[in-house]
RODO-2510 file (C-alpha; in nm, 4 decimals, decimal comma):
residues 412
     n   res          X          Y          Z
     1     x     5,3894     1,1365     2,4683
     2     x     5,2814     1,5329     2,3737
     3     x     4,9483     1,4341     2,3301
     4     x     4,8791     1,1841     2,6122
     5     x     4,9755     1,5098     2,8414
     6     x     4,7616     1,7585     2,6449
     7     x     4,5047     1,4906     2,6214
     8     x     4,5226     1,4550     3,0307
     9     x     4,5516     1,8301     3,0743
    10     x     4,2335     1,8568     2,8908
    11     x     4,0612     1,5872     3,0924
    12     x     4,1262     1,7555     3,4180
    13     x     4,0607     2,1105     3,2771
    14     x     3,6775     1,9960     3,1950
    15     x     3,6740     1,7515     3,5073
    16     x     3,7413     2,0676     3,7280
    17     x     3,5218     2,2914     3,5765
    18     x     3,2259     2,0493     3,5866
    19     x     3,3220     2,0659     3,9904
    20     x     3,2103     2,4160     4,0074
    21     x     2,9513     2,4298     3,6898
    22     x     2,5350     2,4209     3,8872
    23     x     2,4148     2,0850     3,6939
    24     x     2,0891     2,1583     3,4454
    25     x     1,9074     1,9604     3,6206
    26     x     1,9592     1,7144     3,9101
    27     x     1,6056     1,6258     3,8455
    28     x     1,5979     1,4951     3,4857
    29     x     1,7453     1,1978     3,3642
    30     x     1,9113     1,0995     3,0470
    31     x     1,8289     0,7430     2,8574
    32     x     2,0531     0,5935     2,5624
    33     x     1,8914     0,2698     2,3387
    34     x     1,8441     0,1642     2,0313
    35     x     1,7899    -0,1310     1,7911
    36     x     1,9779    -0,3479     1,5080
    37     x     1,8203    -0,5409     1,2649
    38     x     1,8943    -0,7740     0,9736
    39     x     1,5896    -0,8519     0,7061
    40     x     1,4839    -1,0818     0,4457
    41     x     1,2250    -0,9547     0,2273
    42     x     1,0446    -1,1127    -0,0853
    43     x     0,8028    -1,0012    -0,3109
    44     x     0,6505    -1,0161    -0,6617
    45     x     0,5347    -0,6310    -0,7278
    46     x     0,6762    -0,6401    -1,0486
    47     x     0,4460    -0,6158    -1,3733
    48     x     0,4205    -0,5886    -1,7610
    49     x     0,4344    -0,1883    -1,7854
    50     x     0,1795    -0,1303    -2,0881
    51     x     0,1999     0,1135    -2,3562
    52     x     0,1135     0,4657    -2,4151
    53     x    -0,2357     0,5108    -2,5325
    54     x    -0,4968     0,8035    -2,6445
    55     x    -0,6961     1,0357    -2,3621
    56     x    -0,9814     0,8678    -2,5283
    57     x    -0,9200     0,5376    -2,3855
    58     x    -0,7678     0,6644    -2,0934
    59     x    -1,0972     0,8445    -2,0111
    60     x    -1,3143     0,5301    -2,1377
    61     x    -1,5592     0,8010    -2,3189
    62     x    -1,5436     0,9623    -2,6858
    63     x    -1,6123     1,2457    -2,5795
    64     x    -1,4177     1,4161    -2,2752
    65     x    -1,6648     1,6838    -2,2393
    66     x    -1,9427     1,3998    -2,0928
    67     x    -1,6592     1,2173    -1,8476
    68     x    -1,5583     1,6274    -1,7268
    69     x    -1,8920     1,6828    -1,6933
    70     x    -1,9579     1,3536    -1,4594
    71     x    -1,7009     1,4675    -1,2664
    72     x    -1,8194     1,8218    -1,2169
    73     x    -1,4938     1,9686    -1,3689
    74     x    -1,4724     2,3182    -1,5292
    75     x    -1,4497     2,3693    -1,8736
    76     x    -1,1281     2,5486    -1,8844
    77     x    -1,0167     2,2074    -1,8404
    78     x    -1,2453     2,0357    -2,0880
    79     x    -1,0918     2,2944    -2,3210
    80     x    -0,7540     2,2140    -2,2911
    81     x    -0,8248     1,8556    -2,3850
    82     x    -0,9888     1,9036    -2,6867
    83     x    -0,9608     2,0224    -3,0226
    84     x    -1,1687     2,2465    -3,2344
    85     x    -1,4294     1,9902    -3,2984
    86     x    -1,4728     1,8740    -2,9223
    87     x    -1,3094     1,5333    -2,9905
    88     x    -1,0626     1,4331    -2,7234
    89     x    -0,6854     1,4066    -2,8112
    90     x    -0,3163     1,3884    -2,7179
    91     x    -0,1543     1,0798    -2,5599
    92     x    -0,1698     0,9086    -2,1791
    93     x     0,1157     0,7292    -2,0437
    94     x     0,0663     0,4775    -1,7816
    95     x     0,2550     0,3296    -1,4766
    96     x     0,6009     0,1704    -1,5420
    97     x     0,7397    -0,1608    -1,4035
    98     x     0,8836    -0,0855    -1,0619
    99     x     1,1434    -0,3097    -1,1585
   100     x     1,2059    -0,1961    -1,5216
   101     x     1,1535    -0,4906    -1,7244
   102     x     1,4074    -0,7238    -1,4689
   103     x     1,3006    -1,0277    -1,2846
   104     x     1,2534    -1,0248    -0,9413
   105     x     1,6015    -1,2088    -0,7340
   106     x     1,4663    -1,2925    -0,3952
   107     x     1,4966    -1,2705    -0,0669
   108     x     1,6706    -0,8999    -0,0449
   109     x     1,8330    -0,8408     0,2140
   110     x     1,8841    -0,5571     0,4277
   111     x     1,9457    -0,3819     0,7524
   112     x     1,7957    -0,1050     1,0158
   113     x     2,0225     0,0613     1,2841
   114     x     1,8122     0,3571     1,5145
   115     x     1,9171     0,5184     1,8090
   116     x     1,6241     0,6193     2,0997
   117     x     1,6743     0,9687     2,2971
   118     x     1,5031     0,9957     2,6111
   119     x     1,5347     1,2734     2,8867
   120     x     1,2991     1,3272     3,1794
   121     x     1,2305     1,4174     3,5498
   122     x     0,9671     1,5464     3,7911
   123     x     1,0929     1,9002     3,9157
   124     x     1,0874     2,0280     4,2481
   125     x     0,7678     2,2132     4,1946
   126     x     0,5706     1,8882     4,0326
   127     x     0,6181     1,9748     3,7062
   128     x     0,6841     1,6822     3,4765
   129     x     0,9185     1,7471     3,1538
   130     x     1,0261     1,4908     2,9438
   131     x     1,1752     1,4598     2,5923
   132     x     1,2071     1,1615     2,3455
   133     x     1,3273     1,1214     1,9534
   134     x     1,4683     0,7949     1,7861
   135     x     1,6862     0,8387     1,4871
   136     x     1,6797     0,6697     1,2061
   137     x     2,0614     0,6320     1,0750
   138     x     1,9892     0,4883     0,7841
   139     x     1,7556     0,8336     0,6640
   140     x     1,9661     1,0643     0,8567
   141     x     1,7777     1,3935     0,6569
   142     x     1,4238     1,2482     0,7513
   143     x     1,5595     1,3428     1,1359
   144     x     1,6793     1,6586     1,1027
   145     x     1,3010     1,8486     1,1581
   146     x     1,1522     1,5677     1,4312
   147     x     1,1118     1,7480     1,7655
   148     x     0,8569     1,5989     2,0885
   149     x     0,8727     1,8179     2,4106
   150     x     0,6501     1,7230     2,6728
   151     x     0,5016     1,8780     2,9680
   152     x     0,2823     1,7553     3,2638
   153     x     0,1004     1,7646     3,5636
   154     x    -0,1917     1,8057     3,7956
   155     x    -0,3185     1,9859     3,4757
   156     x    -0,2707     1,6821     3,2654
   157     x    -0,0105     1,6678     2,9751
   158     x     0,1417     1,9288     2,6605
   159     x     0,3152     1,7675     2,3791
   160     x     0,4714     2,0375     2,1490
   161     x     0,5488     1,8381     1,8622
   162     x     0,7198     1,8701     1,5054
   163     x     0,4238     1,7349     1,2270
   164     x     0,1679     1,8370     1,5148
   165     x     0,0042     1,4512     1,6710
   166     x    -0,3530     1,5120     1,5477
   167     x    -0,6128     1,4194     1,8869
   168     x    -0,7710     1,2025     1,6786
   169     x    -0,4378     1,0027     1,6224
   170     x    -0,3724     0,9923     1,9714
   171     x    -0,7158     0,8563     2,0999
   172     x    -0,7590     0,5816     1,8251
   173     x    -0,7364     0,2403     1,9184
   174     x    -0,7751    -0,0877     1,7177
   175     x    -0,5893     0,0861     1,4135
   176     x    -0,4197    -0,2428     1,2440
   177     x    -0,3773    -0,1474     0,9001
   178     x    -0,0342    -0,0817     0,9243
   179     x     0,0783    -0,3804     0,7407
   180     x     0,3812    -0,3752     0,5684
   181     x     0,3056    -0,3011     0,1618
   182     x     0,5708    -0,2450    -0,0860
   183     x     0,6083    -0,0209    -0,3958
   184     x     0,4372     0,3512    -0,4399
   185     x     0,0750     0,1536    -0,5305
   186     x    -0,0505     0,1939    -0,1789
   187     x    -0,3936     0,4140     0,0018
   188     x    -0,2208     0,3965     0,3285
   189     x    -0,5078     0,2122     0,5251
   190     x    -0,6278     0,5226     0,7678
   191     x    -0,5433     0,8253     0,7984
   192     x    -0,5933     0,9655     1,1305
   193     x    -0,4965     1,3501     1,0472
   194     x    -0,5273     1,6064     0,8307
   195     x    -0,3207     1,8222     0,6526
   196     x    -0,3959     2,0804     0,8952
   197     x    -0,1605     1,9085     1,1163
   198     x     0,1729     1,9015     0,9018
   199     x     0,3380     2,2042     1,1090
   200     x     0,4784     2,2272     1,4757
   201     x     0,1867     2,1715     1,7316
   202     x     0,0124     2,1179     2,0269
   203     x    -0,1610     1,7997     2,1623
   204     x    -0,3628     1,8356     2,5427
   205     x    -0,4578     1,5699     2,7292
   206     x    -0,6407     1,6294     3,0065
   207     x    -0,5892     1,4817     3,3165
   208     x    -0,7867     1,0592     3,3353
   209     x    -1,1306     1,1434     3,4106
   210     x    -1,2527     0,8016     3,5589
   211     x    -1,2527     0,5901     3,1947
   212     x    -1,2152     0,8608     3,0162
   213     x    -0,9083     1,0612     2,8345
   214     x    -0,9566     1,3202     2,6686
   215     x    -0,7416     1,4816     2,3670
   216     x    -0,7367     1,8283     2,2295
   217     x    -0,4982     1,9157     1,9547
   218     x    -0,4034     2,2518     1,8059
   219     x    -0,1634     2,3254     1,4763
   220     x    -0,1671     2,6949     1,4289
   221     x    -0,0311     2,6853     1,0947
   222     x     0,0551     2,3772     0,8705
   223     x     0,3641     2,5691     0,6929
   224     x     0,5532     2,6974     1,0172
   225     x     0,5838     2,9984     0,8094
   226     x     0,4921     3,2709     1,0488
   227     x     0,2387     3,4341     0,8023
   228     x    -0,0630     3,3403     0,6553
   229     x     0,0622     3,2437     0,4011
   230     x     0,0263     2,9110     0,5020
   231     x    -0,2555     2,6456     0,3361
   232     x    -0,4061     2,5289     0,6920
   233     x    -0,3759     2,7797     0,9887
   234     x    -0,5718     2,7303     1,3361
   235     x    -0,6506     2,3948     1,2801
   236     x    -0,8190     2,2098     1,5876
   237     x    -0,8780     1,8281     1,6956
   238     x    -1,0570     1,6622     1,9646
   239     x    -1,0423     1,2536     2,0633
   240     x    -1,1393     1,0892     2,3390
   241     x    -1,0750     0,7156     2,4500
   242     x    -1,3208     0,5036     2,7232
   243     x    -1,2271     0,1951     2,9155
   244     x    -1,4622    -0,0302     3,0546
   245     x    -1,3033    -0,3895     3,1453
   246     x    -1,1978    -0,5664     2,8624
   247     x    -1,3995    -0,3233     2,5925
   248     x    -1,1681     0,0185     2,4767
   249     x    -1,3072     0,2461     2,2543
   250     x    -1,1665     0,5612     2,1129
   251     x    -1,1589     0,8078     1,8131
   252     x    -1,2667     1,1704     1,7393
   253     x    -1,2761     1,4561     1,4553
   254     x    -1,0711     1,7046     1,3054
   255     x    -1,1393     1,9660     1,0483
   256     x    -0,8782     2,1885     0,8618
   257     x    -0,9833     2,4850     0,6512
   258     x    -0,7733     2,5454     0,3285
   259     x    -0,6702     2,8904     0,2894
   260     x    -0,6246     2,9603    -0,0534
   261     x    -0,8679     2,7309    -0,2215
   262     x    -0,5496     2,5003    -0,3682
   263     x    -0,8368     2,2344    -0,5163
   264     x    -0,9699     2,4493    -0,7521
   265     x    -0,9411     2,1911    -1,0829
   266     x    -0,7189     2,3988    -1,2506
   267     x    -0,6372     2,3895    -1,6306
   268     x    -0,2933     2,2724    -1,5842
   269     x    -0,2409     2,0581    -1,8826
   270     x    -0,2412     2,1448    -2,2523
   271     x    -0,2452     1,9410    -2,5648
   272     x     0,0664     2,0521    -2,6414
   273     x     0,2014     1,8202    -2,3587
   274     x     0,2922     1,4893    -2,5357
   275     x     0,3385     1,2712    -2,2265
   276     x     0,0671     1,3154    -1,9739
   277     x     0,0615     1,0671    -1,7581
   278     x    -0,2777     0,8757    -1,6828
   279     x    -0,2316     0,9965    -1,3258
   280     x    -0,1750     1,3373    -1,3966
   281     x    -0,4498     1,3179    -1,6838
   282     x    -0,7542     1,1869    -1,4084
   283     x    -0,5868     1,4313    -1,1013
   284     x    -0,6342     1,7663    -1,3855
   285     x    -1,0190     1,6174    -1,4584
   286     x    -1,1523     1,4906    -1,1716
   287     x    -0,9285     1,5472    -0,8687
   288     x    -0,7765     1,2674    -0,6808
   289     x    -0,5717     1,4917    -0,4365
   290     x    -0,6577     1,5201    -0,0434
   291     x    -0,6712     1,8907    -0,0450
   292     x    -0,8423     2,2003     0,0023
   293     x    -1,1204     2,1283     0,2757
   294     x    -1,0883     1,8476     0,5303
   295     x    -1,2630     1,6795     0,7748
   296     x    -1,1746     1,3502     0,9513
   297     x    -1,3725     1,1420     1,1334
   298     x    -1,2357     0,8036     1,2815
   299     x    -1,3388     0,5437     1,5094
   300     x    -1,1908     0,2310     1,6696
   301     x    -1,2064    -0,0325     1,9664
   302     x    -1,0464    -0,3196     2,1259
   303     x    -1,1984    -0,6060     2,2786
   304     x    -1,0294    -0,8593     2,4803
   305     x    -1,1393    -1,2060     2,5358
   306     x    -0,9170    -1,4612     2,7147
   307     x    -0,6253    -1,4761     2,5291
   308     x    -0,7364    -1,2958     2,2324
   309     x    -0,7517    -0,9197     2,1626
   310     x    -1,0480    -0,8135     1,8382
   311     x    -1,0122    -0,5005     1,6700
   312     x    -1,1777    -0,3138     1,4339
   313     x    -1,1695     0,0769     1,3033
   314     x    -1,3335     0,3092     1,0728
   315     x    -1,2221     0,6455     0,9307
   316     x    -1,3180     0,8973     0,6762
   317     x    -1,1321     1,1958     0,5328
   318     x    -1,3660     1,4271     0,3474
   319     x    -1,1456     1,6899     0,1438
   320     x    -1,1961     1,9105    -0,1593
   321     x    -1,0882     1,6781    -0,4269
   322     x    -1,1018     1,2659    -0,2921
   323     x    -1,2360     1,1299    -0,0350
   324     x    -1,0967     0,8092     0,1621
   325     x    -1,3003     0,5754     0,3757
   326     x    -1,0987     0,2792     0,5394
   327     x    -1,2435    -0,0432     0,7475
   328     x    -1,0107    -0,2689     0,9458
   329     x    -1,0503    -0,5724     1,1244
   330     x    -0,7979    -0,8010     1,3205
   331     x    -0,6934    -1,0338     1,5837
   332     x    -0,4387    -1,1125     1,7861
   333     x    -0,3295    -1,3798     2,0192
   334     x    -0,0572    -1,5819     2,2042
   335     x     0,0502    -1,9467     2,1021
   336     x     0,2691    -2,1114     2,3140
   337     x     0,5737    -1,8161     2,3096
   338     x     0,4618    -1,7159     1,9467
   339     x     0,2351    -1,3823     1,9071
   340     x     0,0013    -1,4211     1,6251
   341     x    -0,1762    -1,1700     1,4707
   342     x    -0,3736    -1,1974     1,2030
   343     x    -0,5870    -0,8176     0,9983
   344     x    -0,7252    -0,7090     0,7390
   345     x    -0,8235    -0,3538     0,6116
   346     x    -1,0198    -0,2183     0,2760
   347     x    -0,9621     0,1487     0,1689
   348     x    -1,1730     0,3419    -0,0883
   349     x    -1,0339     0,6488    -0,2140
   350     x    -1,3078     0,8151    -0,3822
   351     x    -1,3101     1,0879    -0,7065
   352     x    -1,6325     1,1334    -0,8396
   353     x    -1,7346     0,8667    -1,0628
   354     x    -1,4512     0,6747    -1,0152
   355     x    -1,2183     0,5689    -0,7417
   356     x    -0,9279     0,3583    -0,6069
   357     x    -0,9306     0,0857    -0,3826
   358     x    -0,7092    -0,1348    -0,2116
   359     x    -0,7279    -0,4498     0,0100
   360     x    -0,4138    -0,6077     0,2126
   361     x    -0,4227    -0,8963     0,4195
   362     x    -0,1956    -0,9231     0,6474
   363     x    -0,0172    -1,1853     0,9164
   364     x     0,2467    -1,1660     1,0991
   365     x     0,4147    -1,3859     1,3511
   366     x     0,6852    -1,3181     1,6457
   367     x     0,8795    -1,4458     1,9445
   368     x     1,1638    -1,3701     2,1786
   369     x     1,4843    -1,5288     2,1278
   370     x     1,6110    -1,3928     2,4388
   371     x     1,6228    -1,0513     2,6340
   372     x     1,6656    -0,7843     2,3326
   373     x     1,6532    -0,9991     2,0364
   374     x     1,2999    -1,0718     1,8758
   375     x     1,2696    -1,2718     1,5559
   376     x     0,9413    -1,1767     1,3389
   377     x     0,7697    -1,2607     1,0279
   378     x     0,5088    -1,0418     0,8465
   379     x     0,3330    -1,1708     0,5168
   380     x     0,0874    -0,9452     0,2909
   381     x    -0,1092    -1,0045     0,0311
   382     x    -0,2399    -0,6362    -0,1417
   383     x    -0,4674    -0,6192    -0,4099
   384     x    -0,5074    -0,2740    -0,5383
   385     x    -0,7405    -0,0742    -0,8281
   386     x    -0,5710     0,2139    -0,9478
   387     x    -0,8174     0,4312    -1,1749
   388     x    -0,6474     0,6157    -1,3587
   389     x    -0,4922     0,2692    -1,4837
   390     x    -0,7857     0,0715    -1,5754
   391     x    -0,8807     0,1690    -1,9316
   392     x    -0,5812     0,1285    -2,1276
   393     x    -0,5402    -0,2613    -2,1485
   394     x    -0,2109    -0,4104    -2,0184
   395     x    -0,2722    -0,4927    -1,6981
   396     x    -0,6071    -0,2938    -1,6282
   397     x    -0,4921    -0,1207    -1,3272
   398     x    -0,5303    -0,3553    -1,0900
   399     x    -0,2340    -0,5069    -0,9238
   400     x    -0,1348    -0,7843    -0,6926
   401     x     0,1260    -0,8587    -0,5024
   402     x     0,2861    -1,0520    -0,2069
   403     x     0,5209    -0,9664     0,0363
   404     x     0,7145    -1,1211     0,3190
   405     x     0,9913    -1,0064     0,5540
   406     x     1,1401    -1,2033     0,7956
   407     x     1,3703    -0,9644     1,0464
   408     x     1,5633    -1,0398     1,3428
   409     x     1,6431    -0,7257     1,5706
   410     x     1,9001    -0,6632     1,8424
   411     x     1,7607    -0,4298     2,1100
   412     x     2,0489    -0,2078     2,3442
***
């Protein structure tokens, strides 16, 4: 009985101090929703891990000094994997079984629960605010840094933004590579900023000119440190998109300038070290890292026809160590209440005389149930070269594998 008083006492307390308390704003709104899901996923990435073998056959030459030298390397490095006589030595280990020697017991099932944040208004004065975040519950620690504040106007729009939106991000269109792809084997289709762009930032877009948006981005420095310190500071992007009828095209550049020369090849490994990893081993000789350096160029478009929609993109990330160039093509339609879409992208991730590559195929299939629940299915088929895996036997780094996910999700 105490606490149903104190409870009530309480209630009225706050409800008569809200009578008197000048609102934050009459003007902006607040917006709860979220989404559910259930999944089924299958897939085969599992493999025959293969066994540890010499730098020799790792490197696929007898004598390091020539692959280094392919590969413009330095030769602190060659030094520190060779002996006295110049020979290579000192053993590689390669990828393991993502599934540790156990079969694969399909479908898996599992779940997603998020929560969408909105809050927004058009002041007195014109000026547009608005706010937005969805959290992930199930990676509650991947949320605590995400932050989007936006600002807008007669002057066009400001998004101050946590992991800064590169321009070039924001003005592509006909990006499909974003098909689902298990395990850590995976180039990522495009990449549509650099790492200029992993601190707090700015993104402008200017007011529609006619067809046209335009996009300006700014990160002033990629470590929100405050000093420069920092690997990227001042680092700038501009994108535009067009319209004309059925035909969209957008894309744009972005270049980030490394301030402490981190891609230097440096002699990081040592003979002494008795399990270098083949990854490791071909990063410390010929650089496979995006890093240092970067420029980004990327392209895309839309077309629509009837009841179809074509899309294709290009983009490539120049950088002090690799370079990645990805193509993407797709379609997508509407059968009966079914949406159909069908893609597929190649990506090239290049490191001197060698390189990965990957190529996923991807369709996926979805309808409404109802209002808020959508049932989808999404098959892939990726077929990836790994490198720095190819010269030991075993499976010869390249891998294929199959996945499908069918997900039902509850919108609120």
């Amino acid at each position: 009985m105490d606490k149903k008083i104190l409870l009530g006492g309480a209630a009225a307390l706050l409800m008569a101090g809200s009578m008197y308390a000048t609102p934050a704003s009459a003007s902006i709104s607040l917006e709860l929703g979220g989404e559910a899901s259930l999944t089924a996923t299958m897939n085969d990435n599992c493999f025959t891990a293969q066994a540890a073998d010499s730098l020799n056959t790792a490197l696929a030459d007898a004598d390091i000094g020539d692959g280094v030298a392919n590969a413009e390397a330095d030769d602190a490095t060659v030094s520190e994997h060779t002996d006295a006589d110049g020979a290579v030595a000192g053993i590689v280990s390669y990828a393991a079984d993502p599934c540790g020697g156990n079969d694969e017991d399909n479908p898996v099932l599992g779940f997603g629960k998020e929560i969408s944040i909105s809050a927004g208004g058009t002041l007195a004065n014109g000026l547009e605010v608005s706010f937005s975040d969805t959290l992930d519950l199930a990676d509650v620690d991947g949320e605590e840094g995400a932050f989007e504040l936006s600002l807008g106007g007669a002057f066009g729009t400001l998004t101050f933004k946590d992991g800064a939106d590169s321009a070039v991000d924001a003005a592509m269109v006909g990006d499909t590579s974003g098909a689902d792809v298990t395990g850590a084997l995976d180039l990522g289709g495009h990449i549509l900023a650099t790492s200029g762009t992993d601190g707090t930032g700015i993104l402008y877009q200017a007011p529609t000119m006619g067809a046209l948006d335009l996009y300006v981005g700014y990160a002033p420095n990629s470590g929100d440190t405050g000093d420069d310190t920092a690997e990227y500071l001042d680092t700038f992007s501009i994108g535009m998109t067009f319209s004309s009828g059925d035909l969209t095209v957008g894309g744009g550049i972005e270049s980030a300038t490394s301030e402490n020369n981190a891609c230097d090849l440096a002699a990081t490994l040592v003979l002494a070290d008795a399990a270098i990893t083949a990854a490791a081993l071909f990063d410390d000789v010929y650089g496979t890292e995006h890093c240092g350096d970067q420029d980004l160029i990327a392209v895309g478009a839309e077309y629509a026809m009837g009841d179809m929609t074509f899309s294709a993109a290009y983009s490539e990330l120049d950088t002090g160590e690799a370079d990645q160039t990805s193509v993407s093509f797709g379609v997508a339609t509407t059968l009966s209440d079914i949406d159909v879409a069908v893609d597929y992208t190649t990506s090239e991730n290049d490191f001197g005389p060698v390189s990965d590559e990957q190529n996923v195929v991807h369709i996926g299939l979805s309808t409404a149930l109802g209002d808020g629940v959508d049932l989808s299915l999404d098959v892939s088929s990726n077929d990836i070269a790994i490198a720095s895996e190819a010269n030991g036997g075993g499976h010869g780094g390249e891998f294929t594998t199959t996945f499908a996910e069918m997900k039902l999700a509850v919108g609120f």
